[in-house]
PDB file of N, CA, C and O in Angstrom:
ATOM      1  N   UNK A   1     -39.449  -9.043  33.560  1.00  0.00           N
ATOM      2  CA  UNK A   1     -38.477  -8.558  34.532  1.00  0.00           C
ATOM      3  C   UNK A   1     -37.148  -9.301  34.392  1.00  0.00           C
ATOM      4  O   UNK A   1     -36.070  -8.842  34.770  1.00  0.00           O
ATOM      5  N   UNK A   2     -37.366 -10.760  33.685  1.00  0.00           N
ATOM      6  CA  UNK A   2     -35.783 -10.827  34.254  1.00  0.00           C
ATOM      7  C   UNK A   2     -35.072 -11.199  32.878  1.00  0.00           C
ATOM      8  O   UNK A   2     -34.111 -11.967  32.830  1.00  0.00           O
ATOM      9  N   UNK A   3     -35.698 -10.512  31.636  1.00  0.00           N
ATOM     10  CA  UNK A   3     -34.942 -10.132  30.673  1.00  0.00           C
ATOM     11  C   UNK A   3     -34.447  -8.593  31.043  1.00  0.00           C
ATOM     12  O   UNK A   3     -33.395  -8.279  30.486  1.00  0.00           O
ATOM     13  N   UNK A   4     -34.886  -7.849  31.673  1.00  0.00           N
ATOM     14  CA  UNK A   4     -34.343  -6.809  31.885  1.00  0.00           C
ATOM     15  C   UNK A   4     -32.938  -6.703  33.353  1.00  0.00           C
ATOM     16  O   UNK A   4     -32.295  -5.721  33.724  1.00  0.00           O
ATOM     17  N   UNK A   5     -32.916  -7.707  33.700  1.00  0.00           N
ATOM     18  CA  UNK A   5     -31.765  -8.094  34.602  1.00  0.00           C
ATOM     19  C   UNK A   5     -31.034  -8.958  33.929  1.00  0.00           C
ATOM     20  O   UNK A   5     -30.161  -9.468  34.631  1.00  0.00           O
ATOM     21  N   UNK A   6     -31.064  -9.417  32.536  1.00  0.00           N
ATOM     22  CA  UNK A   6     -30.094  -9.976  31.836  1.00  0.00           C
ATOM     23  C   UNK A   6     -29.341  -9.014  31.312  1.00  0.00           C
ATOM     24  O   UNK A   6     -28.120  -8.938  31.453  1.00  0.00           O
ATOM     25  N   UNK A   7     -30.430  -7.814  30.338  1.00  0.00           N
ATOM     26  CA  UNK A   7     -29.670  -6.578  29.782  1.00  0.00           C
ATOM     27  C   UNK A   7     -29.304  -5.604  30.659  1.00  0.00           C
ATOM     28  O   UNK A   7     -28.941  -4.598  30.050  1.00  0.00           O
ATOM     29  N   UNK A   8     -29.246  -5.483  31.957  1.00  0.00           N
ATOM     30  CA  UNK A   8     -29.270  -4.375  32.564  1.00  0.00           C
ATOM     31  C   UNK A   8     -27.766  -4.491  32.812  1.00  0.00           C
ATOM     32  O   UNK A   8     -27.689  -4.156  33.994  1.00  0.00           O
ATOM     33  N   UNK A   9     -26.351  -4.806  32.342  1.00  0.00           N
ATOM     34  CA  UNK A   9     -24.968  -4.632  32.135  1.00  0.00           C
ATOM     35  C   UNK A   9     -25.027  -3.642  31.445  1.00  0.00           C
ATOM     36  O   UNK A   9     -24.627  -2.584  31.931  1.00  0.00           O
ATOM     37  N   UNK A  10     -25.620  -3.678  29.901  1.00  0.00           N
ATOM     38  CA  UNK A  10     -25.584  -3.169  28.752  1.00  0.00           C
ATOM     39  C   UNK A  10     -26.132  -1.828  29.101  1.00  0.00           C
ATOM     40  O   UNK A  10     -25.515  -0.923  28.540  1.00  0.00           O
ATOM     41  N   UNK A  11     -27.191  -1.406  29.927  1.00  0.00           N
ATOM     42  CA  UNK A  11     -27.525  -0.450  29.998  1.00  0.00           C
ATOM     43  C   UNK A  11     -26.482   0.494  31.132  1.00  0.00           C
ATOM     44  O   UNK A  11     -25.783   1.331  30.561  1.00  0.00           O
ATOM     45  N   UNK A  12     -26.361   0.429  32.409  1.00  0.00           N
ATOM     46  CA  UNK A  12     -25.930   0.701  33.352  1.00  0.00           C
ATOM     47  C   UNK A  12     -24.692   0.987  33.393  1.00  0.00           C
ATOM     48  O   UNK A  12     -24.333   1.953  34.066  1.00  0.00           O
ATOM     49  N   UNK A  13     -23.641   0.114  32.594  1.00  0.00           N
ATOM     50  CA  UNK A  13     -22.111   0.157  32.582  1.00  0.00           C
ATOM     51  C   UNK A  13     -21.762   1.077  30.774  1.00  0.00           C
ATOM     52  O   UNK A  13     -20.597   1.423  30.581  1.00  0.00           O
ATOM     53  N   UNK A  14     -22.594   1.311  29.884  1.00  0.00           N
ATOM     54  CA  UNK A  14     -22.509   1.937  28.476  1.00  0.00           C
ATOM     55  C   UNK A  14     -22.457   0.767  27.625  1.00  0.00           C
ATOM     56  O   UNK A  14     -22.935  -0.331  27.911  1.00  0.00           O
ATOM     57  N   UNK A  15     -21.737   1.127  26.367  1.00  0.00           N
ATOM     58  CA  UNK A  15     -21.748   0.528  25.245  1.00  0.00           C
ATOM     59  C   UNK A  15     -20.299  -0.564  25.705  1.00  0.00           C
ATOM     60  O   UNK A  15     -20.189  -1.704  26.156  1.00  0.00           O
ATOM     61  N   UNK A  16     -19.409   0.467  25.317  1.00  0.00           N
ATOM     62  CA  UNK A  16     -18.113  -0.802  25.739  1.00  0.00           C
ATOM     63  C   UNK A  16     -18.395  -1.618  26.698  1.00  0.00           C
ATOM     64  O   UNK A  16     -18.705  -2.769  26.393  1.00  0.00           O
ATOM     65  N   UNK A  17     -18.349  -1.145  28.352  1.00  0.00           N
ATOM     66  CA  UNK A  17     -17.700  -1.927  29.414  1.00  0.00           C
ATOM     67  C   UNK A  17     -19.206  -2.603  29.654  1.00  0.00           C
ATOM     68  O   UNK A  17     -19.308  -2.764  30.870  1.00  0.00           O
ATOM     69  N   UNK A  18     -20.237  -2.994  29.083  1.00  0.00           N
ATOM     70  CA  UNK A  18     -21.473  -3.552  29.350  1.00  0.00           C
ATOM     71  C   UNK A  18     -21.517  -5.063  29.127  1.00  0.00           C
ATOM     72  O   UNK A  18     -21.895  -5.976  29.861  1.00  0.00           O
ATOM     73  N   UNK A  19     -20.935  -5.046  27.696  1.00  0.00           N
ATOM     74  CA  UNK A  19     -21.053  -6.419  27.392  1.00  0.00           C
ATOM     75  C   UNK A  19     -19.597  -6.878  28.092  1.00  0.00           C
ATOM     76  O   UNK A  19     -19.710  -7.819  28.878  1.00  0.00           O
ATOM     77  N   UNK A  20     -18.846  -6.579  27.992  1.00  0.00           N
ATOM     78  CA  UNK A  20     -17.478  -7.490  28.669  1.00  0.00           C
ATOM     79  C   UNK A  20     -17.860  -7.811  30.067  1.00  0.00           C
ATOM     80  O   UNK A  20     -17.368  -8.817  30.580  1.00  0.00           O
ATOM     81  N   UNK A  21     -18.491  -7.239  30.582  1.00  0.00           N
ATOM     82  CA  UNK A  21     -19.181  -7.341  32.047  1.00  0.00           C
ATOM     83  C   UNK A  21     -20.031  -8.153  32.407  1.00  0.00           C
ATOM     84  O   UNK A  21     -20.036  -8.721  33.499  1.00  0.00           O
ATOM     85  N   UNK A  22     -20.954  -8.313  31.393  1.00  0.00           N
ATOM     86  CA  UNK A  22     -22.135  -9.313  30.946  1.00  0.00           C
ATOM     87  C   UNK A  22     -21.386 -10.982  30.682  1.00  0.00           C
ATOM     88  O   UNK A  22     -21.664 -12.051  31.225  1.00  0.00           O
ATOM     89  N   UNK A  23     -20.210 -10.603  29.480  1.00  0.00           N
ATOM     90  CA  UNK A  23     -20.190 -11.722  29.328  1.00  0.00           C
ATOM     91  C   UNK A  23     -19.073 -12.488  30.597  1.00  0.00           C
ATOM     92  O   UNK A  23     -18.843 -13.695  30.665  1.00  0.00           O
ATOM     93  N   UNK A  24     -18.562 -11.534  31.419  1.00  0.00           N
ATOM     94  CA  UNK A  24     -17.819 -12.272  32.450  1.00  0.00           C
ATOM     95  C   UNK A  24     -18.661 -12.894  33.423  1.00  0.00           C
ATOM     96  O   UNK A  24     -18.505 -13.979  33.983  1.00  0.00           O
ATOM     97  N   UNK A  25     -19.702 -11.933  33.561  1.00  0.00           N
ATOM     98  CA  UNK A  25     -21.048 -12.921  34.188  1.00  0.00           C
ATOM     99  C   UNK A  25     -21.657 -14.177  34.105  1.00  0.00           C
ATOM    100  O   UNK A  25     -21.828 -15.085  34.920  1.00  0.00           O
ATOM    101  N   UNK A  26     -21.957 -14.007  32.873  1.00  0.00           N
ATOM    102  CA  UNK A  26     -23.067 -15.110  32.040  1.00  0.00           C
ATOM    103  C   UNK A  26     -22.042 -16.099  32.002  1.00  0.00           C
ATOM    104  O   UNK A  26     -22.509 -17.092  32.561  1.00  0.00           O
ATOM    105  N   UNK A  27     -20.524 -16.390  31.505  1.00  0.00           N
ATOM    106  CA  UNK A  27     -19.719 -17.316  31.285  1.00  0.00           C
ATOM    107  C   UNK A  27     -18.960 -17.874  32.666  1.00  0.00           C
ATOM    108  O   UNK A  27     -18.278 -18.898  32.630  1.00  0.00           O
ATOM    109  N   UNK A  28     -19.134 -17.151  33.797  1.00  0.00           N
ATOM    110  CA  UNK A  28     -19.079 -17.534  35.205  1.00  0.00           C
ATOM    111  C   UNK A  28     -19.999 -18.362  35.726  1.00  0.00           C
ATOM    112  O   UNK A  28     -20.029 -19.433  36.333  1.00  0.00           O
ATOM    113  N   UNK A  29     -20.682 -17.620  35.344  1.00  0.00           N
ATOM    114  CA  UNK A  29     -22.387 -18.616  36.305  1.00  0.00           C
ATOM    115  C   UNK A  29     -22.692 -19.811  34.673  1.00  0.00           C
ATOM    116  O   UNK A  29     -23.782 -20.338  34.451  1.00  0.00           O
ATOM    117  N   UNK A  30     -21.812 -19.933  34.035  1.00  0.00           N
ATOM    118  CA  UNK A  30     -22.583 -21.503  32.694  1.00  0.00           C
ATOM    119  C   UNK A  30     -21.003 -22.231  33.050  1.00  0.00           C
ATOM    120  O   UNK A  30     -20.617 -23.289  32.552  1.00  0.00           O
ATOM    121  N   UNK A  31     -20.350 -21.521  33.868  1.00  0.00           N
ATOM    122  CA  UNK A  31     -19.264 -22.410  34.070  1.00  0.00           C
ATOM    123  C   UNK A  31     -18.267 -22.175  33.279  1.00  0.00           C
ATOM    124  O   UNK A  31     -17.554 -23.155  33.061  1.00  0.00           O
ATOM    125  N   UNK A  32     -18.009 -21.309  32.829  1.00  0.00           N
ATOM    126  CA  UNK A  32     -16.591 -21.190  31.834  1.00  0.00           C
ATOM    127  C   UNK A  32     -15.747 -20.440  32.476  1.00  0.00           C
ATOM    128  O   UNK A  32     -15.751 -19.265  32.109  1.00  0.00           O
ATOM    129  N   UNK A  33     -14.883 -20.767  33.473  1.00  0.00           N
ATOM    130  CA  UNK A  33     -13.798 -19.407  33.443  1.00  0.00           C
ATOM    131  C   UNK A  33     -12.829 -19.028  32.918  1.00  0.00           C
ATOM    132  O   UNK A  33     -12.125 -18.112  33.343  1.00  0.00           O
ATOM    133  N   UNK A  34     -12.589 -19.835  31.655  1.00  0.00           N
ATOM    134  CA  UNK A  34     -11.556 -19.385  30.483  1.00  0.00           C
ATOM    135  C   UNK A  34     -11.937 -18.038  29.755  1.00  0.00           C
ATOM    136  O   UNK A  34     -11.316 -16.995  29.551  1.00  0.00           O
ATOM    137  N   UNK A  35     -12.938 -18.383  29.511  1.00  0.00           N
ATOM    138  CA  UNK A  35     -13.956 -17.523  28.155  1.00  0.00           C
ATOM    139  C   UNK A  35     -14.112 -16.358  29.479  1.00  0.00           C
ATOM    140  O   UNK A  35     -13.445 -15.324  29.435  1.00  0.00           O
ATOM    141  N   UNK A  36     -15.052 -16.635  30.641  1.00  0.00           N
ATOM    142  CA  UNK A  36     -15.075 -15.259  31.284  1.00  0.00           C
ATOM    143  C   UNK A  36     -13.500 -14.677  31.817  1.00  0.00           C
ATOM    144  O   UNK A  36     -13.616 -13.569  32.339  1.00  0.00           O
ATOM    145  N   UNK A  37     -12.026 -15.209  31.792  1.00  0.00           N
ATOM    146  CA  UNK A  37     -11.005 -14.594  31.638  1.00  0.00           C
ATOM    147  C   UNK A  37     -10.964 -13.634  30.676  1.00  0.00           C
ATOM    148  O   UNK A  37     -10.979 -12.405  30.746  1.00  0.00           O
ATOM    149  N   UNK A  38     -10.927 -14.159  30.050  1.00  0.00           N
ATOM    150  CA  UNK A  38     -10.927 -13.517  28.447  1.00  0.00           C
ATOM    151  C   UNK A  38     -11.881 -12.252  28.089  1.00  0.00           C
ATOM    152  O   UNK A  38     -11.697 -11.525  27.113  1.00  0.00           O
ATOM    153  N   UNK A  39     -12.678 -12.140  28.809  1.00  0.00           N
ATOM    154  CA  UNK A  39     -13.998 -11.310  29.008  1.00  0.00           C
ATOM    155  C   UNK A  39     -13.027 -10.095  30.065  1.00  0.00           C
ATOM    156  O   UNK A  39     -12.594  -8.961  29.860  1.00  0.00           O
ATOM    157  N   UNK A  40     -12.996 -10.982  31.159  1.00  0.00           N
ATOM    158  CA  UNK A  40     -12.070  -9.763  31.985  1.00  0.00           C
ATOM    159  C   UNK A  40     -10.637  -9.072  31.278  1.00  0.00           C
ATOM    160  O   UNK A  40     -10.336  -7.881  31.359  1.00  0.00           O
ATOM    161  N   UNK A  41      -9.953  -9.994  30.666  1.00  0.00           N
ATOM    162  CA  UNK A  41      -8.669  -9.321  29.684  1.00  0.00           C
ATOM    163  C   UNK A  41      -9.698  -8.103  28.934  1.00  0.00           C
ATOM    164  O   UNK A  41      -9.877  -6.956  29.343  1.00  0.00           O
ATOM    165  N   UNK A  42      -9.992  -8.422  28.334  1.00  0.00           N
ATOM    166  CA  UNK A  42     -11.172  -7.173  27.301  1.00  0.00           C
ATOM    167  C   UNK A  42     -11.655  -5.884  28.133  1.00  0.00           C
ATOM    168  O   UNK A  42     -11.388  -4.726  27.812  1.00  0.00           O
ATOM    169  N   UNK A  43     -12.498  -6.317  29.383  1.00  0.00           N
ATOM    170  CA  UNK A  43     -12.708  -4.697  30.211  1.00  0.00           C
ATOM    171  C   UNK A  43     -11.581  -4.362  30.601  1.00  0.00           C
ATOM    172  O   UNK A  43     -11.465  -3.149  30.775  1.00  0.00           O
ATOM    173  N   UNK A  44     -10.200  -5.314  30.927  1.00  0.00           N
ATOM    174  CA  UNK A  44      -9.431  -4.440  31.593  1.00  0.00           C
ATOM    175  C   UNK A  44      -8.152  -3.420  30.362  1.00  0.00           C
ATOM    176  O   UNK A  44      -7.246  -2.640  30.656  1.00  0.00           O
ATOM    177  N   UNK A  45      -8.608  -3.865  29.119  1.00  0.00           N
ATOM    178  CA  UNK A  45      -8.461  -3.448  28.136  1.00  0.00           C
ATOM    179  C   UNK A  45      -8.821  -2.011  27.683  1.00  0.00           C
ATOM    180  O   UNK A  45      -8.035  -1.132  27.329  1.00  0.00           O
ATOM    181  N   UNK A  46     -10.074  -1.959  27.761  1.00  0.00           N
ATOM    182  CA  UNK A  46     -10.957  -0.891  27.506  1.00  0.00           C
ATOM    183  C   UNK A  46     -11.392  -0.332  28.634  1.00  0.00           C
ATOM    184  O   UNK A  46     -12.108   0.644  28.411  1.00  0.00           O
ATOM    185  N   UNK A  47     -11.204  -0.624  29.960  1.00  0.00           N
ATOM    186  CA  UNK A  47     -11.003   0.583  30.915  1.00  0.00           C
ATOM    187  C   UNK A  47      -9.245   1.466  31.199  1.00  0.00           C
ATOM    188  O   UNK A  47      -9.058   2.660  31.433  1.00  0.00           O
ATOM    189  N   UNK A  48      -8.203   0.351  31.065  1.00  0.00           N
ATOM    190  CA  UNK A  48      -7.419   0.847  31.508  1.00  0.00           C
ATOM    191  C   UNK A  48      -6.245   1.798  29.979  1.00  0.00           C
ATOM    192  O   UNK A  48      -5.511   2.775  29.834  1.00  0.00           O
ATOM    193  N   UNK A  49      -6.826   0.591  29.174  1.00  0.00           N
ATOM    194  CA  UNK A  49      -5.259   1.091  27.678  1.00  0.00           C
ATOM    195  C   UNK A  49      -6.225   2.115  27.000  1.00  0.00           C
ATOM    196  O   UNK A  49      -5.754   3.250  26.926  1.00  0.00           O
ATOM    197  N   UNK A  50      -7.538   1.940  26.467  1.00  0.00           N
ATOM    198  CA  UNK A  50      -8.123   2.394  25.795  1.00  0.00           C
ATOM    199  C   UNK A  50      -8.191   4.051  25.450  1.00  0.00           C
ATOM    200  O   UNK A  50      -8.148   4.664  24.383  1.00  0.00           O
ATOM    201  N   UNK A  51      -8.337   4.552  27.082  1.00  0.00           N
ATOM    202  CA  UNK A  51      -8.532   6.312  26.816  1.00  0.00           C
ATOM    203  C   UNK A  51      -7.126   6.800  26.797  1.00  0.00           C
ATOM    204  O   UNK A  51      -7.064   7.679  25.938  1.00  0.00           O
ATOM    205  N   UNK A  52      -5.629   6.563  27.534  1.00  0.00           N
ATOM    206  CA  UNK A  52      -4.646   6.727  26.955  1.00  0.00           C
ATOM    207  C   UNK A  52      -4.575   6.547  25.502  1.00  0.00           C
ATOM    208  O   UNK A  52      -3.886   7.471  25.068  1.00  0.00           O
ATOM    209  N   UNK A  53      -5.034   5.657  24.388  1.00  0.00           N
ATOM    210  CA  UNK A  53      -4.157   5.386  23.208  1.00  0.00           C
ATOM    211  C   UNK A  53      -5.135   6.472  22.804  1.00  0.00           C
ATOM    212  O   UNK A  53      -4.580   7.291  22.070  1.00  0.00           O
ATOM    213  N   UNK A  54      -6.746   6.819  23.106  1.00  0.00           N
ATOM    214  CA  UNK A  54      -7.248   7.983  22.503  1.00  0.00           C
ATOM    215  C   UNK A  54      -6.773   8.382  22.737  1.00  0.00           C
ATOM    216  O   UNK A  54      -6.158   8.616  21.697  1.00  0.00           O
ATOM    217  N   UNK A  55      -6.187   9.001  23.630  1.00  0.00           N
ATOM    218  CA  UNK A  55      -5.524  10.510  23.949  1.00  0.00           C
ATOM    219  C   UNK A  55      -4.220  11.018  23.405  1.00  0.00           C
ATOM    220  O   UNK A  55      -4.000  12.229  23.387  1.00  0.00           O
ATOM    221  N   UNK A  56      -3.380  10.179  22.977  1.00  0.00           N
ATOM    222  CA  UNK A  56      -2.627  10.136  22.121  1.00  0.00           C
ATOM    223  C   UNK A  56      -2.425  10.245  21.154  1.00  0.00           C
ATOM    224  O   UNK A  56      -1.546  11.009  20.756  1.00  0.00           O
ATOM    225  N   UNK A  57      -3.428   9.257  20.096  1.00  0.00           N
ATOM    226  CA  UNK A  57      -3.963   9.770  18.725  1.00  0.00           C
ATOM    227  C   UNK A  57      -4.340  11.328  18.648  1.00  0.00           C
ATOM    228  O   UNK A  57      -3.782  12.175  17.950  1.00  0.00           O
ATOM    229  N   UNK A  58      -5.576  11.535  19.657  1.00  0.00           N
ATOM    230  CA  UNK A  58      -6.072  12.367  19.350  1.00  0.00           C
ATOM    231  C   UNK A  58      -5.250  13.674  19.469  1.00  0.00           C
ATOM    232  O   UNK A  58      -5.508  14.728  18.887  1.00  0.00           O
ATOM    233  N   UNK A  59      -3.869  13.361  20.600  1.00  0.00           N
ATOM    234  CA  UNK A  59      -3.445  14.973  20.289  1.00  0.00           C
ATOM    235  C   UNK A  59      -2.438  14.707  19.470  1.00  0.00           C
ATOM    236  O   UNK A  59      -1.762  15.722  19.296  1.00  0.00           O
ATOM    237  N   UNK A  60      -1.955  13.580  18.760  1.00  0.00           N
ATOM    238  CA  UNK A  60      -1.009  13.692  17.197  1.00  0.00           C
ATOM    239  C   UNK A  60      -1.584  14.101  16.400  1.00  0.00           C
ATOM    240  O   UNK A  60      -0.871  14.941  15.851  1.00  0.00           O
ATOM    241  N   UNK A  61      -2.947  14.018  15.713  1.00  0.00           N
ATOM    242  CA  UNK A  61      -3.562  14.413  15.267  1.00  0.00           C
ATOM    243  C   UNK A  61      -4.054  15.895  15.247  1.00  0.00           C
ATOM    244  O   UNK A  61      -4.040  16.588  14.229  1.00  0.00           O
ATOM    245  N   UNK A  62      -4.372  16.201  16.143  1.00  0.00           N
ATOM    246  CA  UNK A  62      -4.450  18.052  16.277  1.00  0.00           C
ATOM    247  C   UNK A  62      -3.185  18.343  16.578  1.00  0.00           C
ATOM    248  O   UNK A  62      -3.256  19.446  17.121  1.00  0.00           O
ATOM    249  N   UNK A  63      -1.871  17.950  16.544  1.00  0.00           N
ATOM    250  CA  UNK A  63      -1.190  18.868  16.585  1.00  0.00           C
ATOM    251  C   UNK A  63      -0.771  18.857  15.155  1.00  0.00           C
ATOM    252  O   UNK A  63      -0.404  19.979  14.804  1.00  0.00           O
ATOM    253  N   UNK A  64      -0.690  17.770  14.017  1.00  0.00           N
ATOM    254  CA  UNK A  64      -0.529  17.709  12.794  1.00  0.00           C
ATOM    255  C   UNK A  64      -1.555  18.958  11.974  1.00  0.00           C
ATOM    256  O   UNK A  64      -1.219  19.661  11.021  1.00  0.00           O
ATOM    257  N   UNK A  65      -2.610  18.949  12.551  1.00  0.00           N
ATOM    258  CA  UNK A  65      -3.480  20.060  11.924  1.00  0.00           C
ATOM    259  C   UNK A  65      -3.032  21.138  12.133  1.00  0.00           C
ATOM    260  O   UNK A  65      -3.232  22.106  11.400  1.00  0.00           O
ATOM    261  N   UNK A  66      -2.203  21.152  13.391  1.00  0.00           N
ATOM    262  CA  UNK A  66      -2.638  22.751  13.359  1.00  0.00           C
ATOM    263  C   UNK A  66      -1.139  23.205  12.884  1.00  0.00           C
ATOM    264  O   UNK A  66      -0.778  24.381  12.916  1.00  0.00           O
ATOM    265  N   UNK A  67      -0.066  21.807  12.307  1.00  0.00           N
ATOM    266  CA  UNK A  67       1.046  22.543  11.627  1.00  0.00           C
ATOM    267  C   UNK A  67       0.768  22.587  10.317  1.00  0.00           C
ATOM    268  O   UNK A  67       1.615  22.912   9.485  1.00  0.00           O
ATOM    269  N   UNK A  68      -0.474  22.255  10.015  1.00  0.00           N
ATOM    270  CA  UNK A  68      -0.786  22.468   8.419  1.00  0.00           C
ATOM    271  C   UNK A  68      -1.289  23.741   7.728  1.00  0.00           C
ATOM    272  O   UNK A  68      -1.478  23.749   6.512  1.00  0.00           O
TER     273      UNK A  68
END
């Protein structure tokens, strides 16, 4: 049971925002709050910049296709 409350970030939050979540945890509670900063810079990375810069690529990209 309480390997499965270690991984249960990884499962519950997906692939990206699991471990940055995890490790802001785990490096909070061993005492680091540099490293779990740094953990929070990263989710707030990949929740907030991340699906804008997809979305961007992705419609330069189809619009390049479809002038081809």
């Amino acid at each position: 049971m309480s390997r499965f409350r270690r991984l249960a970030p990884y499962f519950v939050l997906g692939p990206l925002t699991g471990p940055c979540v995890a490790g802001v945890v785990h490096n909070l509670r061993d005492g680091r709050p540099v490293l779990a900063g740094l953990y929070m810079v990263a989710l707030f990375e990949t929740i907030f910049l991340f699906p804008p810069i997809v979305v961007a690529l992705t419609a330069r990209t189809a619009t390049q296709l479809l002038h081809h």
